[in-house]
N, C-alpha and C positions, 0 to 999 in steps of 0.2 A: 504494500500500500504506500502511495506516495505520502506523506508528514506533510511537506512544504510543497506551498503549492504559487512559488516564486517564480517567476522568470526574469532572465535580466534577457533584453534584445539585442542583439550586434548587429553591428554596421552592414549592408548587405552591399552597399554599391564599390565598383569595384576600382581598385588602385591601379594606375599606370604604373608599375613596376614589369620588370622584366620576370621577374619570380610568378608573377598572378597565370593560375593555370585554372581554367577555367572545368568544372562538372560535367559531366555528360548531359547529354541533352534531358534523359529523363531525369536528373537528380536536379537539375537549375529548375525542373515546373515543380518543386517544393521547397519547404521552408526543411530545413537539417537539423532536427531538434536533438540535443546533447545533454544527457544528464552526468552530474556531478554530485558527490557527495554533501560539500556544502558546511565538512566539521573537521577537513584533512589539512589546515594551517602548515608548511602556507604554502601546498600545493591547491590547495580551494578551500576556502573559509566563507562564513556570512560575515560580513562587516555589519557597522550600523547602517538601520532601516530596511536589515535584511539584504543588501546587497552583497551580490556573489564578487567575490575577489581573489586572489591568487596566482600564483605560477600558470596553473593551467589554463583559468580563464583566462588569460592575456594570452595566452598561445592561442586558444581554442577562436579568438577575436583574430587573431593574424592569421591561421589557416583558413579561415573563414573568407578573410580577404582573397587570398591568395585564388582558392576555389569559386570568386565571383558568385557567392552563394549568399543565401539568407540562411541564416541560425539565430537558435534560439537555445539555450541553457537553464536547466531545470535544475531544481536540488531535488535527490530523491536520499531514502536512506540506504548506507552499505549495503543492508544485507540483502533487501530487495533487487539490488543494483540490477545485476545481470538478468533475473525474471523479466523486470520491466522490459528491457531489452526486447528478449524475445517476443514478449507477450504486444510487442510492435507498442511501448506509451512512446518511446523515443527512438532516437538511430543511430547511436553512439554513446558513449562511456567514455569518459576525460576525466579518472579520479584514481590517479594513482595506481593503477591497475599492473602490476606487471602479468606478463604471457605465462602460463603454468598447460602442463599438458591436459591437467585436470579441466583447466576452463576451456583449452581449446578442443576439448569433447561436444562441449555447447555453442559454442560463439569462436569468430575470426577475429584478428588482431590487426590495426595497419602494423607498419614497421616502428621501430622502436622509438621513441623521440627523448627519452631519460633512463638514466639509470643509476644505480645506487647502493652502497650496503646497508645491510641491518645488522644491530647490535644488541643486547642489555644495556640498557640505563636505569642508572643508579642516582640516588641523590649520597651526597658526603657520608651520612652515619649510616649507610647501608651494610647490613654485615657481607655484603655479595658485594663490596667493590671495586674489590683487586681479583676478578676470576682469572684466572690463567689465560693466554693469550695476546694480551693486551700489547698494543701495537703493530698487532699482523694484522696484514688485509688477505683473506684469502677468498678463495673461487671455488664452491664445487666441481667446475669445470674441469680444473688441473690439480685440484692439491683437495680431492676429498681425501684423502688417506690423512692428511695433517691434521684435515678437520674435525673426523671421526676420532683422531688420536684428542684431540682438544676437548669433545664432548664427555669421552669417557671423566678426563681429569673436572670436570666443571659439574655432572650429575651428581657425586656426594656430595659435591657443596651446596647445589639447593636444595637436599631432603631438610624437611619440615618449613619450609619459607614460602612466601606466595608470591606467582608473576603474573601479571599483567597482561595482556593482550587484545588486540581488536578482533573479534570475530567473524569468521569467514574469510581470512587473510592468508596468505604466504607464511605470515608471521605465526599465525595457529597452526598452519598445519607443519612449523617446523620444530614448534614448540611437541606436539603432539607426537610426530617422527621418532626425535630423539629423547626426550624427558617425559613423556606420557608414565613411565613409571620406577621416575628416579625419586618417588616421596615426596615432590613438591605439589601444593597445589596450584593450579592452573587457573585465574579466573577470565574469563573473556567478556568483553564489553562492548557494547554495538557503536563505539566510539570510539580513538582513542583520546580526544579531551576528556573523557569518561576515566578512562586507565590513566590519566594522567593526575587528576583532582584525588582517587585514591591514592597513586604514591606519595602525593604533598602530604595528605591526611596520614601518611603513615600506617597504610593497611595495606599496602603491598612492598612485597623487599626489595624488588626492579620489575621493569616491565620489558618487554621483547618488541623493537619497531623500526621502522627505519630512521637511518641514522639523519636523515633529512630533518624528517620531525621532528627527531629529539634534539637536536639545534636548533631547533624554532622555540618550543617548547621551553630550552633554557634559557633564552632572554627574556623569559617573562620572570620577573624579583621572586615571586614565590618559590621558581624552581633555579634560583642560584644555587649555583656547584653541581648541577645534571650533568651527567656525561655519560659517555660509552662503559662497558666495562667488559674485559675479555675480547675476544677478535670481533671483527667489523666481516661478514658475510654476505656473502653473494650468490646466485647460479642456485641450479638443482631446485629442489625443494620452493629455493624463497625466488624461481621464476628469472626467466630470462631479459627483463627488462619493463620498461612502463611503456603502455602502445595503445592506442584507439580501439576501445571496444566495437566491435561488429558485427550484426546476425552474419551468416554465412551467404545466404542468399543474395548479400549486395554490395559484387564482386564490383561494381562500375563507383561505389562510395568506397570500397578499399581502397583501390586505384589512385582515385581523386585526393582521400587524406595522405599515402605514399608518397605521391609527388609532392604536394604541400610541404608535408614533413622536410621532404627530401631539400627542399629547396630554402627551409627556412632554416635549416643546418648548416647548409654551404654557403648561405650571407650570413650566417653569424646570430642571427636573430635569436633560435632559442640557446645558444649558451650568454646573449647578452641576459634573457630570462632569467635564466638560471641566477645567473653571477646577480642580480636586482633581488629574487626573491630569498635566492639560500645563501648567496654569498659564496658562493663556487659554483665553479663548470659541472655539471651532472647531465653535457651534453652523452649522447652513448659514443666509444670509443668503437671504430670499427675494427 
């Protein structure tokens, strides 16, 4: 069920830029409605009066250009996200979504337009916040063996403590993976400003997210001294990157966000996003 029944309107008419690639003919006789989450700071947040703002929406406004299309961006909630989708409320997904083989049993992906790892975060008097780790970046892609070696050493140290998590996420189901039954428990929250306001309250010992987040997250004074703890993860499990959610069926709107993407990569445009909203490049590395 959609919660918010918001929309912000983008600009439909189209730029003289060399980038601007126009829809197929059937997708320009519609309006390209996009739902977001609308609580994922500061990949998409509600600002005051309810307006949508973020990383993504400002992407989602320059592809939009780029596609000489009319869009429209909805807030729906996570866990509905992808149902809406198919169930035709909307025609894309812009909420942080990375590609998992799992979702692409249901739904198509454009190409990738961010990417990122995820970590534990910890606030200072966390008994969890020197896990082992800590300063490697690694990759399911090439170094699961290092990782799986990391996991073992990091499961007795959360028996009896509680993590944090946003539900129906990468991040649950990697939680779920490896520590479903190392003792700790797991709680999930259909937010993460949800799992965030419990770790300040001191009812959870860290929380599992991306590490984007959890850099947003600590600039706000309540959550001074947030940080990472233990390795920064990637690949497998926590998904191959953040990409334009898609029903399958509408290979000529794949196309259209591909190129788009494609083009706002090579002028520079989303890792200036980037560098605005996170304060680094979280362009994807080919």
């Amino acid at each position: 069920m959609i919660r918010r029944r918001r929309v912000v309107r983008l600009a439909g008419s189209a730029l003289a830029l060399p980038a601007l690639l126009p829809l197929s003919a059937r997708a320009q006789q519609r309006t390209i409605r996009i739902a977001t989450e609308g609580a994922y700071a500061p990949w998409n947040f509600t600002g005051p009066g309810g307006q949508l703002l973020g990383f993504e929406i400002d992407l989602a406004n320059d592809l939009c250009r780029r596609m000489n299309a009319r869009c429209s961006i909805v807030a729906q909630d996570w866990d509905g996200i992808i149902p809406g989708l198919t169930a035709g409320r909307y025609d894309a997904i812009m909420a942080g979504m990375n590609i998992t083989d799992r979702r692409l049993e249901v739904i198509n992906f454009s190409r990738v337009y961010a990417a990122g790892p995820h970590a534990f975060g910890t606030l200072p008097n966390s008994p969890l916040r020197t896990l082992p780790g800590a300063g490697q970046t690694l990759s399911f892609a090439t170094q699961e063996a290092e990782i799986r070696a990391l996991v073992e050493q990091i499961r007795p140290l959360l028996r009896g403590r509680t993590i944090g998590v946003q539900t129906a996420t990468t991040n649950a189901a990697f939680l779920g993976q490896f520590f479903a039954n190392a003792g700790a428990t797991i709680r999930e929250y259909r937010t993460t400003e949800e799992h965030d306001l419990d770790l300040a309250a001191g009812r959870l010992d860290a929380i599992f997210v991306a590490v984007t987040a959890l850099t947003a997250t600590a600039e706000k004074p309540e959550f001074r001294g947030l940080a990472p703890s233990g390795p920064l993860l990637s690949g497998g499990v926590l998904g191959r990157g953040v990409a334009v959610g898609l029903r399958k069926a509408d290979a000529d709107l794949k196309a259209a966000f591909d190129q788009a993407i494609e083009a706002a990569l090579v002028d520079g445009t989303i890792r200036r996003l980037s560098e605005q909203w996170f304060k680094t490049d979280i362009s994807p590395r080919s």
